[in-house]
C-alpha positions in Angstrom: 0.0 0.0 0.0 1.5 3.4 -0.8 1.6 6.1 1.7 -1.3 8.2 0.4 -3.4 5.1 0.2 -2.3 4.4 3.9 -3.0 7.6 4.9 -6.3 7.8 3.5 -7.5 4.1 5.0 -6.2 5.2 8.7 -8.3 8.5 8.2 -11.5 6.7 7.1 -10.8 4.2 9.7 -10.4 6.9 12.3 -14.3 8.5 11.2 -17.2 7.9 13.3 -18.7 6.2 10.3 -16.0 2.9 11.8 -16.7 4.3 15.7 -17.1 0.7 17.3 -19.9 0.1 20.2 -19.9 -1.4 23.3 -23.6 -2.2 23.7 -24.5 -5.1 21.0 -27.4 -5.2 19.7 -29.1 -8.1 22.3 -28.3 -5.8 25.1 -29.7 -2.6 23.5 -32.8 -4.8 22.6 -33.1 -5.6 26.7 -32.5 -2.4 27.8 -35.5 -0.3 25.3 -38.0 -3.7 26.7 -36.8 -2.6 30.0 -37.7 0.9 29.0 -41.3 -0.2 28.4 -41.1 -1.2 24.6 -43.6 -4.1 24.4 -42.9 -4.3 20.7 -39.8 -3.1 18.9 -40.5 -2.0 15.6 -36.8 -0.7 14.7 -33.8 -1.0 16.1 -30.9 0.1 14.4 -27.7 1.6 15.4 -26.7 5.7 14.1 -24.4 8.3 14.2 -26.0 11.7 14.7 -23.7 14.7 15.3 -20.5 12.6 16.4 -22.6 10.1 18.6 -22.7 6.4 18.1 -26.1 5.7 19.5 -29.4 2.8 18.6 -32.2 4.4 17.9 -35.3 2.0 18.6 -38.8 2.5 17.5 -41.8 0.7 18.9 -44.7 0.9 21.0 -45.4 0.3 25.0 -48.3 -2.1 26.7 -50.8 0.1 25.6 -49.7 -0.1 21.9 -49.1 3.8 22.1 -46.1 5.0 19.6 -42.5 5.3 21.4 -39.1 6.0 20.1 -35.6 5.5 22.6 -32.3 6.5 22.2 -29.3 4.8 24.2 -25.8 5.8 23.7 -24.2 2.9 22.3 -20.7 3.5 24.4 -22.1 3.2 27.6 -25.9 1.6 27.5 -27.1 4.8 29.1 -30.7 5.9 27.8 -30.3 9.1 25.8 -34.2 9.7 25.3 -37.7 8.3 25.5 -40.4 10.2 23.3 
């Protein structure tokens, strides 16, 4: 690999686009059902403005819309809406 190239790799490699997690997606599915998520719609995991975050989509008990955010570093619960 020539230096440009190498330089290039470790840059897009160093992007949040690569940012690894440290809550999988099993324990970010636990944590939204023990946010009151009956049924998960959509779970996926996002970067919004350098975060790494899942963003799940769903409704509670009483089949009433929700959406939750948990940071995907730490398994902390951003929002519930």
């Amino acid at each position: 690999m020539t230096r440009p190239a190498l330089i290039l790799a470790f840059a897009l490699l160093s992007t949040t686009a690569f940012a690894q997690t440290a809550i999988g997606i099993d324990e970010a599915l636990v944590i939204v059902r023990a946010n009151g998520m009956t049924t998960v719609a959509k779970l996926e995991h996002e970067h919004e403005n350098g975060k790494s975050l899942w963003e799940a989509e769903g409704l509670d008990a009483s089949k009433k819309k929700m959406k939750i955010e948990i940071n995907a570093l730490d398994g902390k619960v951003i929002s519930i809406k």
